[in-house]
C-alpha positions in Angstrom: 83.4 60.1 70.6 84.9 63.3 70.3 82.1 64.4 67.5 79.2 63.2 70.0 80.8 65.4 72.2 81.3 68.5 69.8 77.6 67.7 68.6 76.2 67.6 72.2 77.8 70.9 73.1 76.4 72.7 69.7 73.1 71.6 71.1 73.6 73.4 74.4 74.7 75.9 72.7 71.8 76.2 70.6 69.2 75.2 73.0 70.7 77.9 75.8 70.5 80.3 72.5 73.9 81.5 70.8 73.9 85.1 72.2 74.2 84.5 75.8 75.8 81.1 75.6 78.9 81.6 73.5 79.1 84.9 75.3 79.5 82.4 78.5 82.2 80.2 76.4 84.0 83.6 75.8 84.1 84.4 79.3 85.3 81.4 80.2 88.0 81.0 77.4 89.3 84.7 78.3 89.0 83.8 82.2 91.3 81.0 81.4 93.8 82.5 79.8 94.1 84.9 82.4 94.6 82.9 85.4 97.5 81.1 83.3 99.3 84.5 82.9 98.9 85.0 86.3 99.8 81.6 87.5 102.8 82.2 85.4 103.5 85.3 87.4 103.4 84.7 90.5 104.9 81.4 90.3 107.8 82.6 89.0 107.3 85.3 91.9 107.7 82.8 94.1 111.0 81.2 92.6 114.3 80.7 95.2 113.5 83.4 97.3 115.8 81.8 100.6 118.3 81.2 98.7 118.5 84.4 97.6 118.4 86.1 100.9 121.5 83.5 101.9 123.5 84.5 98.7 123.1 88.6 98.9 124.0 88.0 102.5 126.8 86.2 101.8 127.9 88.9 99.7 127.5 91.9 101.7 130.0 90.4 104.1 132.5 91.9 101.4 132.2 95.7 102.7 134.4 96.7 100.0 133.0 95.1 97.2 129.4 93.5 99.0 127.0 96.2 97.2 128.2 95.4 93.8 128.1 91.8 94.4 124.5 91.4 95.8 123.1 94.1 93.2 124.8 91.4 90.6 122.9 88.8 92.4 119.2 90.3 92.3 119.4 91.7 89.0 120.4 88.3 87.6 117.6 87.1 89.7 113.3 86.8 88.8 111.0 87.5 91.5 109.8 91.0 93.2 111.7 89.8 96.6 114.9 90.2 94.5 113.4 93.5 92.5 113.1 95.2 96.6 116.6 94.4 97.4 118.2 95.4 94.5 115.8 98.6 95.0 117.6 99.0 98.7 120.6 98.4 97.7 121.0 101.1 95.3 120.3 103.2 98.2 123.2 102.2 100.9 125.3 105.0 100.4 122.5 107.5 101.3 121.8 105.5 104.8 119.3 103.2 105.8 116.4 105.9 106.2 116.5 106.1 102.1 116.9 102.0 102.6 113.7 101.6 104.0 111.8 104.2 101.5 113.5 102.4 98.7 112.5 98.9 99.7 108.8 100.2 100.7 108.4 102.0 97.5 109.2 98.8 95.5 107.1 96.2 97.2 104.0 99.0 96.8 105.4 98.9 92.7 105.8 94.9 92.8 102.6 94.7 94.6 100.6 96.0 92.3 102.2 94.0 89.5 101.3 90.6 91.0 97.3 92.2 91.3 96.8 93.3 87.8 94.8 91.3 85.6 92.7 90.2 89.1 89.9 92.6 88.9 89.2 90.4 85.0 88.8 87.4 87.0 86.9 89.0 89.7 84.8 90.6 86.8 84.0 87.1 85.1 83.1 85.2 88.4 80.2 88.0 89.2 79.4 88.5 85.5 79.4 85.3 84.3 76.0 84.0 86.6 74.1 87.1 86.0 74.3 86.2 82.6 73.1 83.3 82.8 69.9 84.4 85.3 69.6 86.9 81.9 69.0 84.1 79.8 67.2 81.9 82.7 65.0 85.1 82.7 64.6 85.3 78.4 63.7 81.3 78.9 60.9 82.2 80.7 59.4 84.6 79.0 59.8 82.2 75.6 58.0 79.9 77.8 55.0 82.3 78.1 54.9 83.7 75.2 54.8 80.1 73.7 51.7 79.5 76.3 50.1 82.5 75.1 50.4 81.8 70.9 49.1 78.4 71.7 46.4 79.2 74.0 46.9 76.2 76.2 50.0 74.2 78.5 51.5 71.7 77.5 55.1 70.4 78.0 56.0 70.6 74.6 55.1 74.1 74.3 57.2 75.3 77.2 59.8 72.8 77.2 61.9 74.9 75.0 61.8 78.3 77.1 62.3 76.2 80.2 65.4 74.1 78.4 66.7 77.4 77.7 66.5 78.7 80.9 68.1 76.0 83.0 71.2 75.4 80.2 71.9 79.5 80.9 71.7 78.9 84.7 74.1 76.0 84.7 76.5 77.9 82.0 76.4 80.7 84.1 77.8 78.7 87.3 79.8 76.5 84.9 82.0 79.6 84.1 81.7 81.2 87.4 83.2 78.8 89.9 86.1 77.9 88.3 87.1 81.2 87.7 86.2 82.3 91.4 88.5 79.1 92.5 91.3 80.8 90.4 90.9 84.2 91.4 91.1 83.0 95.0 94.1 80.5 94.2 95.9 83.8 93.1 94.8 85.8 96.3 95.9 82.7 98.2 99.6 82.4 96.5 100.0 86.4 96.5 99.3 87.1 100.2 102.0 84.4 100.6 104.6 86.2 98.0 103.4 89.6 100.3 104.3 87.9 103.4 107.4 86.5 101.9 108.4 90.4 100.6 108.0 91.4 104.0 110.3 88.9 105.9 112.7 89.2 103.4 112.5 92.9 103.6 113.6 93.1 107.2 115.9 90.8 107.3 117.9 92.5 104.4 117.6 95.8 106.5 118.4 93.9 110.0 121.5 92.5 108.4 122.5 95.9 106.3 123.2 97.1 110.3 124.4 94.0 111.4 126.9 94.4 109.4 127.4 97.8 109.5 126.2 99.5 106.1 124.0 102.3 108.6 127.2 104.3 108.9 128.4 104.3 105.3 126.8 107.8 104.7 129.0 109.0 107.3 131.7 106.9 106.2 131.1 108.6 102.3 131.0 112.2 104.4 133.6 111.7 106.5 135.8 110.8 103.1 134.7 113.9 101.2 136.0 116.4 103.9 
């Protein structure tokens, strides 16, 4: 079964010509492996991220000892939501203006993390059909020029160029709309990380002057005179 199945491809492969078609199976293989890495990424991006905003607020209820506790936390914690905190909290003791900046700068650096390797999949789900209308284009003018040599139409003559131009077309989409379901998928499960950075975000601010951590810098300035 499995060599029918190897034999049947080979004569796509063939009959859609080698060039363009393993060049569709590359794109393909490479779009694959991308969208695992990604996958990878952001689901671990998404990993515990209420439970981490309960423990680093549990912590900060220490005033003495609360930063050093919840930088503990996040650093011993995956995920950009954790990577933001940590980033604000190493910023208390300036005040919650160099908070904010702090936390905003991070999600912009985390952000972009979660995006690269996007604009490959993006690149593959356009690519990958025009490719294939290249060789749906080459099948056609096989087709003709086969009329041409022979003088006269016949399905055998053109069956070939028009074979060849219909296996391109269907590799082309073949590679093409799983990849553009992937890239989406990632869009889909990043927005929701985004959104998730963002709550997160204020809430760990909101709670910083709940609890009083805005007045530390005067606190600090008050103890050096």
């Amino acid at each position: 079964m499995e060599t029918q199945s190897t034999a049947t491809f080979l004569t796509y492969i063939h009959d859609g010509g080698p060039p363009i078609m393993w060049t569709l199976v590359g794109l393909f293989v490479i779009g694959i492996a991308i969208t695992i890495w990604r996958l990878v990424i952001i689901l671990i991006a998404m990993f515990n991220t209420k439970s981490l905003y309960k423990k680093v607020h549990k912590a900060l209820q220490d005033r003495e000892n609360g930063i050093k506790k919840a930088s503990a936390i996040c650093a011993k914690t995956p995920g950009p939501v954790a990577t933001i905190v940590h980033a604000g909290l190493s910023r208390v003791h300036r005040g919650i203006d160099h908070v904010e900046k702090a936390v905003e700068s991070a999600g912009a650096v985390e952000m972009a993390f979660l995006e690269n390797g996007l604009v490959w999949l993006a690149t593959i789900a356009n690519i990958a059909p025009m490719i294939g209308f290249f060789g749906t284009v080459a099948g056609m003018i096989l087709a003709f020029r086969n009329i041409a040599a022979a003088g006269d139409v016949e399905p055998s003559i053109v069956a070939s160029g028009i074979s060849m131009a219909l296996i391109t077309t269907a590799g082309g989409l073949l590679v093409a709309i799983p990849i553009q379901i992937a890239y989406n998928l990632c869009v889909y499960l990043i927005d929701r990380i985004v959104v998730s950075m963002e709550e997160n975000a204020s809430m760990f601010i909101d709670t910083l002057v709940d609890l009083g951590y805005d007045n530390i810098e005067n606190e600090n300035a008050a103890g050096v005179n």
